[in-house]
Every structure is written in structure tokens, then in C-alpha cells.
C-alpha positions, 0 to 999 in steps of 0.5 A: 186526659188531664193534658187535653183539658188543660191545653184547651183552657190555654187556647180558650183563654189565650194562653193566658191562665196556664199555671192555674190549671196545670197543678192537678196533673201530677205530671212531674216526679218529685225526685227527677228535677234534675236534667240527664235524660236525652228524651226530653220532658214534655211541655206539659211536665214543665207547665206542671213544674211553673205551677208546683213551685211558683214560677210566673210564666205565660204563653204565647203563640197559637195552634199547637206552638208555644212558648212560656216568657216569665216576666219574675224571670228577666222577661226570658223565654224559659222554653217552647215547643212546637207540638202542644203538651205531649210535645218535647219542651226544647229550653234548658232550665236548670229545675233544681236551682228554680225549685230551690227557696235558697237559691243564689241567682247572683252566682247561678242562673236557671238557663232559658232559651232566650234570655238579656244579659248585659256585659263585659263578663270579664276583662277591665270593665266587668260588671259582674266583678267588685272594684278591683277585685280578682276575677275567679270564682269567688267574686262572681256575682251576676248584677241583680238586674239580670239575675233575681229582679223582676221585670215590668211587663209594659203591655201583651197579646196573645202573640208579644209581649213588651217589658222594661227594666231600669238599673245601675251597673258598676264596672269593675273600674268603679264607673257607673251606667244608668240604663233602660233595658226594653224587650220585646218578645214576638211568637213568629208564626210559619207565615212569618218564618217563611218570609224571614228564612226566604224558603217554604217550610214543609207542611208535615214539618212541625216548628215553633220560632220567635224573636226578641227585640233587646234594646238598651238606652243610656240614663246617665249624664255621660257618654260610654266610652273606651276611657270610662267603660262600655257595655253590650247586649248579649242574647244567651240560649240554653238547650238540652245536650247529649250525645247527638247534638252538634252546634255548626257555625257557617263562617267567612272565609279569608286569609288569617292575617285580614280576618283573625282566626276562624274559630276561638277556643277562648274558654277551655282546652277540651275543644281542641280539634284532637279531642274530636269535639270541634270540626273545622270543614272550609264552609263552617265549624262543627262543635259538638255539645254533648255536656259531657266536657266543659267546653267552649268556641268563639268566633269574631264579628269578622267570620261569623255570617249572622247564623249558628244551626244546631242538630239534636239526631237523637230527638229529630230537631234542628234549631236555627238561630239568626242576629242581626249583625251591624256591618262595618267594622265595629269593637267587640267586648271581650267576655274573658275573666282573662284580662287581655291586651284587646279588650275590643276584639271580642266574640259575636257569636260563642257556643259554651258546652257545659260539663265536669271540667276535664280530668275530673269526674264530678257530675254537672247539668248537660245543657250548652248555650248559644250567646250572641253579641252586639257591639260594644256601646258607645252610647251617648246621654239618651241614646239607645241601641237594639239587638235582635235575634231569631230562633227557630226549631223544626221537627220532621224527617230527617229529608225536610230537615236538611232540606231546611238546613242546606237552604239556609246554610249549605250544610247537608243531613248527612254533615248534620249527623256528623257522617261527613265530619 
């Protein structure tokens, strides 16, 4: 009953006073902040979580689809859902770092479904390393833009909201950049989606979707280039894993020599295909994201076709993801903290599964995280370039699902299970 009021004070006020309402709920258990269950917490359980510690979030979208955007929290997307309070919430956050007063946000983050980054995380340009410095654990740290500072949020219906942010980044040669970062988070409705995805969404098929527009404009009084130093815009999304989840990358075809290796395992050897974690059929590559082994892929601007699907079988949903991706030929910044010798032949699209690191059996948060790349920016004095990228989650039968994911990916219900892997 508690939640059936409390959602109908969001509608009534657009979404406007979520956290005010939610704290006499008494919908989360002091001692389960952490996130291990494969039945995922209700939207509801995680209002109830912003209010009892003080997380500024508000929602957006309408009838019985939401998602929460906090503007204290880098103007991320923390989570959504598609069926109201009772629903699943289908963001990872990390609970634990955001109930705690003596977090370090520049070492950890708390997650979100879509959030701004800003790189090269590694390799000579960093700026998420001092000057010089060597690259490991102990001198990471997250620039405070992206990490503990808040957002300014510029202007909002019930629908969108608009924020900005102006800062310095200094890269691990000692250049500075001057930015603007600008972000524009739209709820897109089944009207929208249909038009986007160029197919009829099933009516018994529940969805909640959404874009962010990231745009980042040069403030300095030069020009970014491969000599001085470049960065990117990186959108990174966190969700739930567990033992039925599998992330699928449709790729390009084409001979090795002309387009690189079709998938990267740039961070860890656990993804190798004898593990069983990765899949690699002649149509796209199947990764699965249990958060059982610290793992991770990458695929180059030369195979990636713009869209990266992941199938959750243990709670029904299939999420899509969309980019835009300049055509041409383009540099792309390597994230590596290994220094390489082709700092521009880096990823456009990565999927990282977190977990205890092989051979040991330390425990570790079980979320993994789709990330998409823009181009390295070679942006001259007060010039900008955006990065646009889609989410959508569907819940239904498995029937409508890959119904859904054929359409967009030719990737069938059975390839989603893994039956035909």
C-alpha cells in the first residue's frame, strides 16, 4: 500500500518529489546494501535507498516507466524500470560506496546505467594518472569532474533534463584542457522507440528506454592534438550480472589484415574462448557477464556495427544499446594503463565483467558494464563534438523477445539463452 501512494505522488507531481515521499516505506533492509541476488530490487527498494541516505535523484518518464538522473551524481542515469515500484530496478549501483560518509569517489565509483566519462584512462595521455607517474593501482585516481563533483542542472520537464559542467583535465604529459561538458538525458517513449529501432514493439511487452546527448567543447586557447594530447567521450553503463546473463556483440565481417581482430581481450586472460566465457559465431560475439571472473572485451571502430544487445534469462530482459559512430576512418584512444605502441587503435565499444580476479577467491561486486567510445578529439579553440547513445530494456515472452532481438540483430531466442552457442 505504501508503494501505491507513494507512485501516484510521483505521477501527480511529475516525478518531481520522489525522494520526500519514499523514506516511511521501510522498503530496504539495513544489512543488504550490497548486491549478490540474481532477483533484482524493486525500483521502489531503491527510491527508498536515495531517500534514507541522501542521494539527489529525480525521475523522469511516464505511465509505469521511469528513470532516476541525479545531478550530485555527474548527471548519471543510476537506474530504471520499466513497470513502476513493484518492477525490477535494472541499474547497478554500488550501495554500499554510496551509503558510505568516507567514500573515495576518485578511486571508486557507485555504477549507473548511463553515465559521462572523459579519457584516455591509460596509455601516455591519461588523465586519470599524475604526471609521469606509473600506472597501477596506487596512483589511480578519477578527475573530480567525473567523480565527487556535482552537476549543474540547466533546465527540465518531465521528460529531459539538461545540465553542464566546466573543468580542467591534466594529462599525464602535464598538458591541461579547458572543457565545457554539456548532457542532455531524454526518456524516449514506445512511440519513440519504435520510430528509432524501425520495428512495432509488442503491446504485452513492457519497456522503458532513453538517450543521452554528451557533448564536450574545447575552452582552452589551443587545439587538442596527437603531439599536446586528446580526449574522448565515453558513455559507461552498469548492470546486474549473474549466471544468465550474456552480452552479444554483432560485428563486420572482413579479412583480418583489412580490419583487425574481431574481438579484443584487452584486460584479462580469463575471457579467453577456452574459458567458455567468450563465443565467437561469423555474425557476432557472445560474451558472458556473470560477475563471477574479472573479465573483459573489446571490439575496434572497424568491426563494431553501432549496437551491443544483452540478455539477462534468469529475469526475462533484453537490453539493447545503440551509438552513434562517425563514419570514415577515425583515431580511437586506447584505455590500456599499458603504455602501447598505437595509442589511436583503440576500442569503440568494450564490455568489462567484474569479479575476484582469477586464481583467487576474494569476493567482488557482480554487475558488468557496456562502455561506448567516441573518437579521439582533435578539437580546435571553441569547438565541440557530441556522443549520442540509446538504451532500451524490453521485458516480455521469451517469443516477443527474440522476436525483438532478431529484428535488430539477427540474433535469435535460442542464441540468446546460449542453446545455440
Amino acid at each position: 500500500m505504501c508503494q501505491k501512494k507513494l507512485m501516484k505522488k510521483f505521477q501527480a507531481l511529475f516525478f518531481a518529489a520522489a525522494m520526500l515521499f519514499a523514506g516511511g516505506c521501510g522498503l530496504i533492509e539495513e544489512a543488504s546494501l550490497r548486491n549478490k541476488d540474481v532477483h533484482l530490487r524493486s525500483f521502489g527498494q531503491d527510491l527508498t535507498f536515495f531517500s534514507k541516505y541522501g542521494i539527489d535523484a529525480f525521475l523522469l518518464g511516464e505511465g509505469s516507466s521511469y528513470i532516476a538522473v541525479s545531478p550530485h551524481w555527474q548527471a548519471r542515469v543510476l537506474t530504471s524500470t520499466y513497470g513502476g515500484e513493484d518492477a525490477p530496478s535494472i541499474g547497478w549501483i554500488d550501495r554500499s560506496l554510496m551509503a558510505d560518509a568516507k567514500r573515495d569517489l576518485q578511486v571508486s565509483q557507485p555504477g549507473g546505467e548511463d553515465r559521462f566519462w572523459i579519457g584516455p584512462q591509460g596509455g601516455d595521455f591519461s588523465i586519470f594518472f599524475p604526471d609521469s607517474a606509473v600506472q597501477n593501482d596506487d596512483n589511480w585516481r578519477i578527475p573530480a569532474a567525473l567523480a565527487s563533483e556535482p552537476w549543474t542542472l540547466v533546465a527540465r520537464t518531465r521528460t529531459q533534463a539538461k545540465f553542464e559542467k566546466e573543468a580542467e583535465f591534466r594529462n599525464s604529459k602535464g598538458n591541461t584542457f579547458k572543457v565545457k561538458a554539456e548532457r542532455e538525458v531524454s526518456f524516449l517513449n514506445r512511440s519513440d522507440v519504435s520510430k528509432i529501432l524501425g520495428i512495432e514493439i509488442p503491446e504485452a511487452v513492457n519497456m522503458v528506454a532513453f538517450q543521452s546527448f554528451n557533448k564536450l567543447t574545447n575552452l582552452g586557447e589551443s587545439a587538442w592534438s596527437p603531439d599536446n594530447g586528446m580526449l574522448n567521450i565515453s558513455v559507461q553503463s552498469c548492470f546486474n550480472a549473474n549466471r544468465g546473463v550474456r552480452v552479444f556483440i554483432p560485428y563486420r565481417p572482413g579479412e583480418q589484415a583489412k580490419f583487425g581482430d574481431v574481438v579484443r581481450d584487452n584486460y584479462f586472460e580469463a575471457a579467453s574462448a577456452e574459458s567458455g566465457r567468450l563465443v565467437l559465431t561469423p555474425e557476432y560475439i557472445s560474451f558472458l557477464a556473470d560477475g563471477k571472473n574479472m573479465s573483459g572485451i573489446g571490439v575496434s571502430p572497424y568491426r563494431s556495427e553501432g549496437i551491443a544487445l544483452s540478455y539477462d534469462s534468469l529475469n526475462n530482459i533484453l537490453t539493447v544499446i545503440l551509438y552513434i559512430k562517425p563514419s570514415g576512418k577515425r583515431a580511437y584512444l586506447a584505455n590500456s594503463w599499458r603504455r602501447s605502441a598505437q595509442p589511436f587503435d583503440g576500442d569503440a565499444i568494450s564490455v568489462y565483467n567484474n569479479g575476484p580476479l582469477a586464481r583467487t577467491s576474494a569476493s567482488a561486486e557482480r554487475y558488468y558494464e557496456i562502455s561506448t567510445y567516441s573518437p579521439a578529439l582533435n578539437l580546435a579553440k571553441g569547438k565541440s563534438q557530441f556522443h549520442l547513445q540509446r538504451t532500451f530494456h524490453f521485458n516480455g515472452s521469451e517469443y516477443d523477445l527474440g522476436l525483438i532481438a532478431y529484428k535488430l540483430a539477427g540474433i535469435s531466442i535460442g542464441q540468446l539463452r546460449g542453446e545455440s552457442l
